[in-house]
MDTraj code that builds the backbone (N, CA, C; nanometers):
import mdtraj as md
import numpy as np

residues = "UNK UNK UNK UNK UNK UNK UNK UNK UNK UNK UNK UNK UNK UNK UNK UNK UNK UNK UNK UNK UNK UNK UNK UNK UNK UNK UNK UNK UNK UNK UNK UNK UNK UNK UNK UNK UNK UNK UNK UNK UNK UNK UNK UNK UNK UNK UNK UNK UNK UNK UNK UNK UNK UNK UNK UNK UNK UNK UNK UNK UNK UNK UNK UNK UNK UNK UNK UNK UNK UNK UNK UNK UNK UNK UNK UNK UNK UNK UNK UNK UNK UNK UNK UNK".split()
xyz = np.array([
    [10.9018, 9.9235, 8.1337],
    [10.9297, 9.8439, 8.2507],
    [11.0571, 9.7625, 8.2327],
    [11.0887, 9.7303, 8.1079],
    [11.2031, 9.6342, 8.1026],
    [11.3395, 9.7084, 8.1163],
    [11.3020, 9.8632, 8.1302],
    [11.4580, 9.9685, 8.1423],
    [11.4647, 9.9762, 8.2900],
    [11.3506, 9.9154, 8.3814],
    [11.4125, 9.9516, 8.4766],
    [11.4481, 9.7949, 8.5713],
    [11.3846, 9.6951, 8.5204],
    [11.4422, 9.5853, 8.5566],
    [11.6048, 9.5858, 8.4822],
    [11.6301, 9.5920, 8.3890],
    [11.7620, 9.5759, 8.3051],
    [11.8394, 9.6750, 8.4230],
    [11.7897, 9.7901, 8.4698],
    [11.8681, 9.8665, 8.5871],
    [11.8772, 9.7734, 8.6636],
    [11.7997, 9.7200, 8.7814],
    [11.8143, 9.6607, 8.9101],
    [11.9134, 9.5838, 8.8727],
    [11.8837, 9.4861, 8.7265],
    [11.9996, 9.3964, 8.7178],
    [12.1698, 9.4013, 8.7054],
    [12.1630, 9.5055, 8.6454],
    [12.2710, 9.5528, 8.6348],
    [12.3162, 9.6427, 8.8132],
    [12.2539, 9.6485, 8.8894],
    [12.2986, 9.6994, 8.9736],
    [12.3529, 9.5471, 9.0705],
    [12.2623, 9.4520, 9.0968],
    [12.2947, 9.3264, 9.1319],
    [12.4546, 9.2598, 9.0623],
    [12.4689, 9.2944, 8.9364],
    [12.5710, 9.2652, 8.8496],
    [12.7034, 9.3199, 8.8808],
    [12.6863, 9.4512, 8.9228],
    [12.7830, 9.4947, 8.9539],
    [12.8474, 9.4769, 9.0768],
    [12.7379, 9.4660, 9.2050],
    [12.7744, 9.3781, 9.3771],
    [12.8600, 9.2683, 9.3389],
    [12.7721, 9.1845, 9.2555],
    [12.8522, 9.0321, 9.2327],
    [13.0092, 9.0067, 9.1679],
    [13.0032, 9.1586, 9.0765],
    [13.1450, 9.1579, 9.0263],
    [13.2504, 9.2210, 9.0911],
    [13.2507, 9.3073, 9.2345],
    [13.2687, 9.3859, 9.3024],
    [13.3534, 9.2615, 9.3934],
    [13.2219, 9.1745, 9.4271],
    [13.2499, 9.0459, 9.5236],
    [13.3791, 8.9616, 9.4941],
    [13.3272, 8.9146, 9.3519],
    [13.4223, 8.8012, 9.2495],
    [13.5570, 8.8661, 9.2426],
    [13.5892, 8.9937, 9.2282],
    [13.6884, 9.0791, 9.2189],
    [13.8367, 9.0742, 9.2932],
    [13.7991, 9.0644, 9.4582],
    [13.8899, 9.0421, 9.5348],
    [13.9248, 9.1707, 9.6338],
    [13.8535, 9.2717, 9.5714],
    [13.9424, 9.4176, 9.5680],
    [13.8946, 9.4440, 9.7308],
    [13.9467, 9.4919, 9.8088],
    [13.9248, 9.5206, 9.9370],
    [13.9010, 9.6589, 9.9930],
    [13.8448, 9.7168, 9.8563],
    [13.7708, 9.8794, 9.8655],
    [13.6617, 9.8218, 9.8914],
    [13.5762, 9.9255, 9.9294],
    [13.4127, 9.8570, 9.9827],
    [13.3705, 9.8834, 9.7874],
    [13.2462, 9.8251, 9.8217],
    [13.1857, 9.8061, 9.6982],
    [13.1099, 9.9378, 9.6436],
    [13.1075, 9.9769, 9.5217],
    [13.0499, 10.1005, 9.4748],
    [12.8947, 10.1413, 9.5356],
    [12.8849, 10.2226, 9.5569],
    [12.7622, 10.2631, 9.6229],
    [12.6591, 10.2863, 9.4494],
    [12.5870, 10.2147, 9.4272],
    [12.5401, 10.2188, 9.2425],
    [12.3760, 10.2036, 9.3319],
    [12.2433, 10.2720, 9.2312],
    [12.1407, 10.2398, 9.2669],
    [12.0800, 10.2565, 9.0879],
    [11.9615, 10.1547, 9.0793],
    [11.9395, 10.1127, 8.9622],
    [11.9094, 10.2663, 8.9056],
    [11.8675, 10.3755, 8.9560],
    [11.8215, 10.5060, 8.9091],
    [11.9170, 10.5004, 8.8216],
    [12.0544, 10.5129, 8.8525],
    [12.1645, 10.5680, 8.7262],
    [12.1856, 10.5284, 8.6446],
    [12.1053, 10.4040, 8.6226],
    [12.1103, 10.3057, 8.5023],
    [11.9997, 10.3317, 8.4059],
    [11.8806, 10.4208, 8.4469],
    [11.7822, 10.4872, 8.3875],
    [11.7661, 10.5659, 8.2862],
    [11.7767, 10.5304, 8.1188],
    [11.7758, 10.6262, 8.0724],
    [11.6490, 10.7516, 8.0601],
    [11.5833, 10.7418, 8.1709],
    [11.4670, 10.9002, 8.2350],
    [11.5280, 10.8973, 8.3747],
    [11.5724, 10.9430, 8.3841],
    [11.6525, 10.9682, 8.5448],
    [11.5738, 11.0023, 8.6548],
    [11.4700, 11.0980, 8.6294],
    [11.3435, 11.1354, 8.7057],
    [11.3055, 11.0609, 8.7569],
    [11.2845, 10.9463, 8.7017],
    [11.1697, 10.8359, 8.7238],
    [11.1406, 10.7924, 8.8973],
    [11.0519, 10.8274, 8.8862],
    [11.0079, 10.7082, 9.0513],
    [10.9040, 10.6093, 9.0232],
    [10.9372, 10.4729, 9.1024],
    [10.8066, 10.3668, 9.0476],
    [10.6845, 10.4188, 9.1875],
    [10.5812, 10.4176, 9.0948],
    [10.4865, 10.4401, 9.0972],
    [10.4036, 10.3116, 9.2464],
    [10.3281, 10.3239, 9.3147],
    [10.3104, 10.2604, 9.4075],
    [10.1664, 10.1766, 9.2822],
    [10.1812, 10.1204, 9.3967],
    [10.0692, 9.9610, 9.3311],
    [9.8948, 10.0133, 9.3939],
    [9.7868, 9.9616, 9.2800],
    [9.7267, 10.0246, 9.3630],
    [9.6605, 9.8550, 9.4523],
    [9.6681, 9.8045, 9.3254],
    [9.6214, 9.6705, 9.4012],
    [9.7586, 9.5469, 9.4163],
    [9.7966, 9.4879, 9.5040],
    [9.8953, 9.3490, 9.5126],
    [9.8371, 9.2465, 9.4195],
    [9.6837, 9.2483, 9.3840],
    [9.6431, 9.1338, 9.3349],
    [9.6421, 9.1120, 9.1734],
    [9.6265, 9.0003, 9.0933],
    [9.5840, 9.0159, 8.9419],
    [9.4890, 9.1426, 8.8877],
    [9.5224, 9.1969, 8.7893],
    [9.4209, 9.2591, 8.7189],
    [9.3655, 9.2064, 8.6325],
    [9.2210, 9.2685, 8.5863],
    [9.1348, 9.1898, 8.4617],
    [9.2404, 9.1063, 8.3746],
    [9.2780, 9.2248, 8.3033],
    [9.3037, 9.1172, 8.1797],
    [9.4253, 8.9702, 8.2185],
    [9.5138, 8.9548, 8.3396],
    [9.5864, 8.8808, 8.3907],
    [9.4604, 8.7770, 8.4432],
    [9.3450, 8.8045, 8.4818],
    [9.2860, 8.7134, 8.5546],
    [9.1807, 8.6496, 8.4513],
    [9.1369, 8.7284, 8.3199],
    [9.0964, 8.6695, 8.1845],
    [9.1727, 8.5352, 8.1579],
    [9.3293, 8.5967, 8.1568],
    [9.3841, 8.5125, 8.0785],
    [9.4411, 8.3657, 8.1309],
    [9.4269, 8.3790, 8.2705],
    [9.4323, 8.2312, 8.3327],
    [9.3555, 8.1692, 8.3127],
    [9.2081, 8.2538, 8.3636],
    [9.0650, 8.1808, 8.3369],
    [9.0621, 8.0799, 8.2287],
    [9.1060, 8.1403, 8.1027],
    [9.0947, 8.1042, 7.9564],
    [9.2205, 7.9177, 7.9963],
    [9.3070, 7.9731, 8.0530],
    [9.4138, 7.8625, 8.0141],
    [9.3592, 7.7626, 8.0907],
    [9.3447, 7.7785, 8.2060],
    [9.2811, 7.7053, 8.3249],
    [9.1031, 7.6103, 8.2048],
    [9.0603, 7.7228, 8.1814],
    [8.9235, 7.6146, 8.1285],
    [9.0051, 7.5615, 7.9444],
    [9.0522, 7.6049, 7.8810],
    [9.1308, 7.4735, 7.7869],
    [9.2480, 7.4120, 7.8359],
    [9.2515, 7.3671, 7.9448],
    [9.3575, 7.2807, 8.0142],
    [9.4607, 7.2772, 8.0082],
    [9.5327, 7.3825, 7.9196],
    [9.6610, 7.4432, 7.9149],
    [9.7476, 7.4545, 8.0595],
    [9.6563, 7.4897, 8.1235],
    [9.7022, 7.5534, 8.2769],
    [9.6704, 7.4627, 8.3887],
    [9.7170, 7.3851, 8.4590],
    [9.6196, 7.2941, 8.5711],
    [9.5688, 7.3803, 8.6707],
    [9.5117, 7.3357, 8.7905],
    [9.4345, 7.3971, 8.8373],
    [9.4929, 7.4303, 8.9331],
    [9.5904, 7.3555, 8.9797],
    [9.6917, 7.4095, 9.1311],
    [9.8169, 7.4896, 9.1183],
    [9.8325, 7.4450, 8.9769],
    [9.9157, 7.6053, 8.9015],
    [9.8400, 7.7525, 8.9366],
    [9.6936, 7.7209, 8.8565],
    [9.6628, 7.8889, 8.8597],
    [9.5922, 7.9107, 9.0440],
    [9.5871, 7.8232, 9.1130],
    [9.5697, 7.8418, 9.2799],
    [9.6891, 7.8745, 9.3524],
    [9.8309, 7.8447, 9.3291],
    [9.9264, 7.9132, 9.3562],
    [9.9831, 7.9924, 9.3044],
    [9.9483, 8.0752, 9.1746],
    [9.9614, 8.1843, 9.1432],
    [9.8881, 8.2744, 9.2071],
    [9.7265, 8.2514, 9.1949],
    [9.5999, 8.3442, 9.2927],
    [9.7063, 8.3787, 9.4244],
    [9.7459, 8.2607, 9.4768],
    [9.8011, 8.3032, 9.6283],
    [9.8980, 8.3267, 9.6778],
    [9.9914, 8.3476, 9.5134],
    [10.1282, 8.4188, 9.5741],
    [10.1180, 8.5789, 9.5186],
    [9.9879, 8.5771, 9.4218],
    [9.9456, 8.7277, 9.3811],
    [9.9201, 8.8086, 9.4600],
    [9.7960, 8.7230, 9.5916],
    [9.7459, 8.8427, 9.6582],
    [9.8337, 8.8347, 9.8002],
    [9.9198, 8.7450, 9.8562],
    [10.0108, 8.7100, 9.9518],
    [9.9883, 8.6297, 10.0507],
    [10.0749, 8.5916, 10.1294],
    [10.0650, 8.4894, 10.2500],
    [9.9088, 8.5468, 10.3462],
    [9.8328, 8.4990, 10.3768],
    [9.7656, 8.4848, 10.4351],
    [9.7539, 8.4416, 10.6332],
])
top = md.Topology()
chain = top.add_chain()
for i, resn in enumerate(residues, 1):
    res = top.add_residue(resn, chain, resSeq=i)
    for name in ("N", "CA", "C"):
        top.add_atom(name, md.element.get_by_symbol(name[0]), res)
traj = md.Trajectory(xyz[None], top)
């Protein structure tokens, strides 16, 4: 997962340097695929928007040794599963 975020970023990286540049060619047409070292790749659809077990273990845990407050892990719950 981190080869294909390091793509997107680098595709964002390159708009911004395109921008900063001055140059009055339009900007490279780049999509994070080419930055992929598996080129194939397609991301895979989600099956759920919400936490999975072990993500929802591990709040539980922080949340009950007080590591975590409680309106922390309630606006995580509700930016996990979305606006309502």
């Amino acid at each position: 997962m981190q080869s294909v975020t390091a793509a997107r970023l680098t595709t964002v990286l390159i708009q911004i340097a395109h921008g900063y540049s001055g140059s009055k060619r339009p900007a490279p047409k780049v999509q994070p695929r080419d930055f992929l070292p598996f080129p194939d790749w397609k991301p895979t659809a989600a099956v759920s928007d919400g936490p999975d077990g072990p993500t929802k273990f591990i709040l539980s845990e922080l949340v009950r040794t007080q590591c975590l407050p409680l309106h922390v892990y309630a606006a995580l719950a509700t930016a996990a599963t979305g606006p309502t």
